[in-house]
C-alpha positions as CSV (number, residue, x, y, z in Angstrom):
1,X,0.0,0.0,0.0
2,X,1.1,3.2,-0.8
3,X,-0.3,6.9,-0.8
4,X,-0.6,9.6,-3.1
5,X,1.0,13.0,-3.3
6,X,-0.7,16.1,-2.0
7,X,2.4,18.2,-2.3
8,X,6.2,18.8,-2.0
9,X,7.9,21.0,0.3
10,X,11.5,22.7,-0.1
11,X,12.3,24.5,3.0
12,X,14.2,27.7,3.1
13,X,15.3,30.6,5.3
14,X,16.4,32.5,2.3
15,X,11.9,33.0,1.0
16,X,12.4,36.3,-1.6
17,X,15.8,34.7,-3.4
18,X,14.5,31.7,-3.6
19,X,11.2,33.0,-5.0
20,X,13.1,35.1,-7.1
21,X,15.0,32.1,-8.5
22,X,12.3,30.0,-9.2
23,X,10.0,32.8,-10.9
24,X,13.1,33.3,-13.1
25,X,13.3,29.4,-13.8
26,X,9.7,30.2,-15.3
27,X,7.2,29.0,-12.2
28,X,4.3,30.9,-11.4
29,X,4.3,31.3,-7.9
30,X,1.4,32.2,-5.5
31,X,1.6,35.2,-3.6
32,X,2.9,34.9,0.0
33,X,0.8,32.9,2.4
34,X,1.2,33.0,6.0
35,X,0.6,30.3,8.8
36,X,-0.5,31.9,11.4
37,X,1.3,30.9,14.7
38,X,3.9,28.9,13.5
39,X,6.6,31.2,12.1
40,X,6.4,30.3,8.4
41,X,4.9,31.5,4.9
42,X,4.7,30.0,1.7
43,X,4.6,30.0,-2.0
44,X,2.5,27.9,-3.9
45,X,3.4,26.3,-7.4
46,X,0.4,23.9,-9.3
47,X,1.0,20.9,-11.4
48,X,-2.3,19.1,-11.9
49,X,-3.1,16.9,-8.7
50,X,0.1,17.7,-7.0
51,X,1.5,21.4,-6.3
52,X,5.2,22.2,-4.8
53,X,5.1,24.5,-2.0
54,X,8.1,27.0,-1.3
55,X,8.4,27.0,2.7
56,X,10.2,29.5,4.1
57,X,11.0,29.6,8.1
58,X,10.7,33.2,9.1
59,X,11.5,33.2,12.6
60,X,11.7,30.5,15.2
61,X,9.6,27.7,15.5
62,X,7.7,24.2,15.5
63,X,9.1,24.5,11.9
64,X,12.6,25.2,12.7
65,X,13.6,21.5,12.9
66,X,13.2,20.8,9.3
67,X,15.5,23.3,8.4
68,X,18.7,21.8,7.3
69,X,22.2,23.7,6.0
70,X,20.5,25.5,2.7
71,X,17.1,25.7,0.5
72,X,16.1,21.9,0.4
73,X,13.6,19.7,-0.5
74,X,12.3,18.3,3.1
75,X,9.1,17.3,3.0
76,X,6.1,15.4,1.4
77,X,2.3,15.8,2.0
78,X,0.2,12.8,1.3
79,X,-3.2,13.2,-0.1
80,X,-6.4,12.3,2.0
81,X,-9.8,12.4,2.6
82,X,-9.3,11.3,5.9
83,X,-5.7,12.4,8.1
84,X,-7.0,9.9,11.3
85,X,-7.8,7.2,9.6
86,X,-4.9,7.0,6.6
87,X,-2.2,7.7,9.8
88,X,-3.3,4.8,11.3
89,X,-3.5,2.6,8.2
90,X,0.0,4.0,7.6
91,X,0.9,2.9,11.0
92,X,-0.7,-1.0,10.7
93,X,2.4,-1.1,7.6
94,X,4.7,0.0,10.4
95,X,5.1,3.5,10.4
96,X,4.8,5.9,13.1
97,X,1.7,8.4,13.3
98,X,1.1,11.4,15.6
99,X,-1.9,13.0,16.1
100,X,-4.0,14.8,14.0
101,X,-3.6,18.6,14.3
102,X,-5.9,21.8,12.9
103,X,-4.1,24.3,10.9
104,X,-5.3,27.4,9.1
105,X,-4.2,29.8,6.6
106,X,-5.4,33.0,5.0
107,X,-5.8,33.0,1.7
108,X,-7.0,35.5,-0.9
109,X,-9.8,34.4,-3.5
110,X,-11.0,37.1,-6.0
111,X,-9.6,40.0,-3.7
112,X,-11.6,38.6,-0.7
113,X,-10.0,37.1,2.2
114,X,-10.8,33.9,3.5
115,X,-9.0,30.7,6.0
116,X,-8.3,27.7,4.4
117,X,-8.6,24.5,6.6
118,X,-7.0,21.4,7.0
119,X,-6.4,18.8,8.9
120,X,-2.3,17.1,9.2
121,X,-1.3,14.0,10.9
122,X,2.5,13.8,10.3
123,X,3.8,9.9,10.0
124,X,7.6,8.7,10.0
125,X,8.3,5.6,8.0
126,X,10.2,2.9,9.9
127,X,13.5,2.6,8.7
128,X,15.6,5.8,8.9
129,X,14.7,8.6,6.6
130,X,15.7,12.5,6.4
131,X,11.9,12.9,5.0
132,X,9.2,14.9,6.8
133,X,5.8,13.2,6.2
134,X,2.8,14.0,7.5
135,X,-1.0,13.4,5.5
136,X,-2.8,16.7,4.5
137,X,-6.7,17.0,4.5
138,X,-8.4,19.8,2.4
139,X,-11.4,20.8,4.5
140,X,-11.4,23.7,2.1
141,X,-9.9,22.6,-1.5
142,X,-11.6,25.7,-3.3
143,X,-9.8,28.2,-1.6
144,X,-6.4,26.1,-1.9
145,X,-6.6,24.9,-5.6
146,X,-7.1,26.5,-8.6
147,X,-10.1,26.2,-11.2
148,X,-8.4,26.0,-14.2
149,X,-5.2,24.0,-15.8
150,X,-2.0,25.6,-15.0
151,X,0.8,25.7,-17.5
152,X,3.7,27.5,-15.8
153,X,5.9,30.4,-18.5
154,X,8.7,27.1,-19.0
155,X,6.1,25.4,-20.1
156,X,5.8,22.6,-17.0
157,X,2.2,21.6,-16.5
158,X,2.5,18.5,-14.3
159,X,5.4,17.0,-11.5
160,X,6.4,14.1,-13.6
161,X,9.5,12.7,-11.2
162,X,10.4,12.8,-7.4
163,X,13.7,11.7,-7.0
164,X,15.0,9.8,-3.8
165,X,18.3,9.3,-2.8
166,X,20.0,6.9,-0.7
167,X,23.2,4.9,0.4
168,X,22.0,2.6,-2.6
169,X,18.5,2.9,-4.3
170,X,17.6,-0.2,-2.9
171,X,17.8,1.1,0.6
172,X,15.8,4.6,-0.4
173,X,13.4,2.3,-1.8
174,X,13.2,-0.1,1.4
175,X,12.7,3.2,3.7
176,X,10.4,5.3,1.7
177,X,8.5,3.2,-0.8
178,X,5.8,1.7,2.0
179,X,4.5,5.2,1.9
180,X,5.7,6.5,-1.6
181,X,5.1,2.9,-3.5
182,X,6.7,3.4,-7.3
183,X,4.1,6.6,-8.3
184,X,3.6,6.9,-12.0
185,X,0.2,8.1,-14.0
186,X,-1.4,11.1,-12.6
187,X,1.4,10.8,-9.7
188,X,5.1,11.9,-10.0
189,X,7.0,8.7,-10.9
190,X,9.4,7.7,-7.4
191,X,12.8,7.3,-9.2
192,X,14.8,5.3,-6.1
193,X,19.0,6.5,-6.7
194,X,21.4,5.8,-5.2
195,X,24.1,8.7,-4.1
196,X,26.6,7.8,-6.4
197,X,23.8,7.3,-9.4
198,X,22.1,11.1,-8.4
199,X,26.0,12.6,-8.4
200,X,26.8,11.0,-11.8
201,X,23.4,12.2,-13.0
202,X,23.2,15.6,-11.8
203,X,26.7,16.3,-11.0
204,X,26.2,17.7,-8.0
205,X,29.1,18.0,-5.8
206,X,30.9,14.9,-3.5
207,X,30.3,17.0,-0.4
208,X,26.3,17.3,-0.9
209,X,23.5,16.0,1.0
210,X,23.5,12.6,-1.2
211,X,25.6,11.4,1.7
212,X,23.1,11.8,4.0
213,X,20.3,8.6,4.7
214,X,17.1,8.3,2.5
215,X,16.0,11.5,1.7
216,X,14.3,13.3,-1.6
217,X,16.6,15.1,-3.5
218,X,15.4,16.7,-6.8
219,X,11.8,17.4,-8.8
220,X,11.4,16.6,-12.4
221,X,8.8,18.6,-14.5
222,X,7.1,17.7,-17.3
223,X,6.7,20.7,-20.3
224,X,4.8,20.9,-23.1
225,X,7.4,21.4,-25.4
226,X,11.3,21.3,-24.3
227,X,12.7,23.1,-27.1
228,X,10.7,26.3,-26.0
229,X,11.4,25.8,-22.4
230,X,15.3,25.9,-23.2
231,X,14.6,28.7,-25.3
232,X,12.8,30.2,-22.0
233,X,15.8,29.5,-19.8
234,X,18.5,30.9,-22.0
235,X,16.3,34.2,-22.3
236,X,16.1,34.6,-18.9
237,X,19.8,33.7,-18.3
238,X,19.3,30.5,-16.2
239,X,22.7,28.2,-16.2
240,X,21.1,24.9,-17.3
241,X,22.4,21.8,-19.0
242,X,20.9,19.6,-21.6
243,X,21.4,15.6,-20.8
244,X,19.8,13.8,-23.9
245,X,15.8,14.6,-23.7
246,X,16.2,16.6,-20.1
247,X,17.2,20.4,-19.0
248,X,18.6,20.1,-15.6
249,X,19.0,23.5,-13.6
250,X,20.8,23.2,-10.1
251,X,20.7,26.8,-8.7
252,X,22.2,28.3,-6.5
253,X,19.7,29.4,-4.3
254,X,17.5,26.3,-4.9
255,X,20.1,23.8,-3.6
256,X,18.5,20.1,-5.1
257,X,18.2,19.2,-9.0
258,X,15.1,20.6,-11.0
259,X,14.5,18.9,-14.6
260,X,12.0,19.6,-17.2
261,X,11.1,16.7,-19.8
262,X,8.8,16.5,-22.6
């Protein structure tokens, strides 16, 4: 058993450069939500079912613990209609569950301000994994999700890959696939590396956080047409690198592999 994607997370203290850096990559981005109470705000970015949410940690906090050395991707949000009672299926596979918790943002429809509403239960698979889980509710989905397709200015209309790094892919896969499973269809594909496969890939350097135990480690996008979407990223000056039928950017702000494919 395995459950679906809600969203990704990449945590940073740095929220304007990064957002910066990824408008300039071509993302539209959501203006800046806030949460209240817990000393962090956002930036959305859709992609059909799933959306990738810029976290940023702007003062001390519950947050403050997912924060590692630079901008990273941290976190995963499972889809549910139900946080309570997919936390403790989760848990009958062996994973940890804590309890469910309330949380509220303002958000601003049409000009209007309203509080989205959900409902988390974070979850911690059982092997050892630098992954922050937890299952996200929409009690609110029309004020979260917009009405009509999204197709970003690079051209990337759906999350096509997560990538997921460890020792060896069979040990990412052995840690994180009981909640991820393999993805594919409507869901970004799990691609299970391991940290001498994602260095070789995405040449990142030797002193990265591949070393580090199962974690996620990179987004690929899929764009309507790649052509135009190197033609975007050359316009706008993004360093970027073309490996077959794949762009690769690694920014410097943005710390972890982002690829667009047709």
């Amino acid at each position: 058993m395995a459950f679906p994607i809600d969203h990704l997370f990449t945590v940073t203290t740095e929220r304007e450069a990064a957002r910066a850096a990824l408008a300039g990559m071509g993302f539209e981005l959501t203006e800046r939500g806030e949460h209240p109470g817990r000393g962090t705000s956002n930036h959305l970015m859709f992609f059909g079912r799933c959306y990738w949410e810029l976290l940023a940690i702007d003062e001390p906090g519950p947050a403050s613990a997912l924060l590692g050395k630079a901008t990273t991707l941290m976190g995963c949000a499972l889809r549910t209609g139900d946080a309570a009672r997919d936390a403790a299926a989760a848990a009958r596979l062996g994973a940890s569950a804590g309890a469910t918790e309330a949380v509220t943002r303002p958000v601003r429809v049409d000009g209007q301000w309203h509080t989205a509403r959900f409902t988390i239960a974070p979850i911690a698979p059982a092997a050892p994994a630098d992954v922050y889980f937890f299952f996200c509710q929409h009690l609110t989905p029309e004020l979260v999700w917009p009405h009509e397709r999204v197709v970003h200015p690079n051209g990337a209309f759906r999350l096509k890959a997560l990538y997921a790094v460890g020792p060896s892919g069979s040990s990412a896969e052995r840690a994180l696939s009981v909640l991820l499973g393999s993805g594919g269809g409507e869901e970004p594909k799990i691609e299970y590396l391991s940290a001498d496969t994602y260095r070789s890939r995405f040449r990142v350097p030797s002193a990265s956080r591949a070393e580090a135990p199962p974690h996620l480690a990179g987004l690929g996008f899929q764009v309507e047409d790649l052509d135009r979407c190197a033609a975007y990223l050359t316009k706008q000056r993004v360093p970027h690198r073309t490996e077959g039928r794949e762009i690769q950017v690694l920014s410097a702000v943005v710390k972890h592999p982002i690829v667009f494919a047709a």
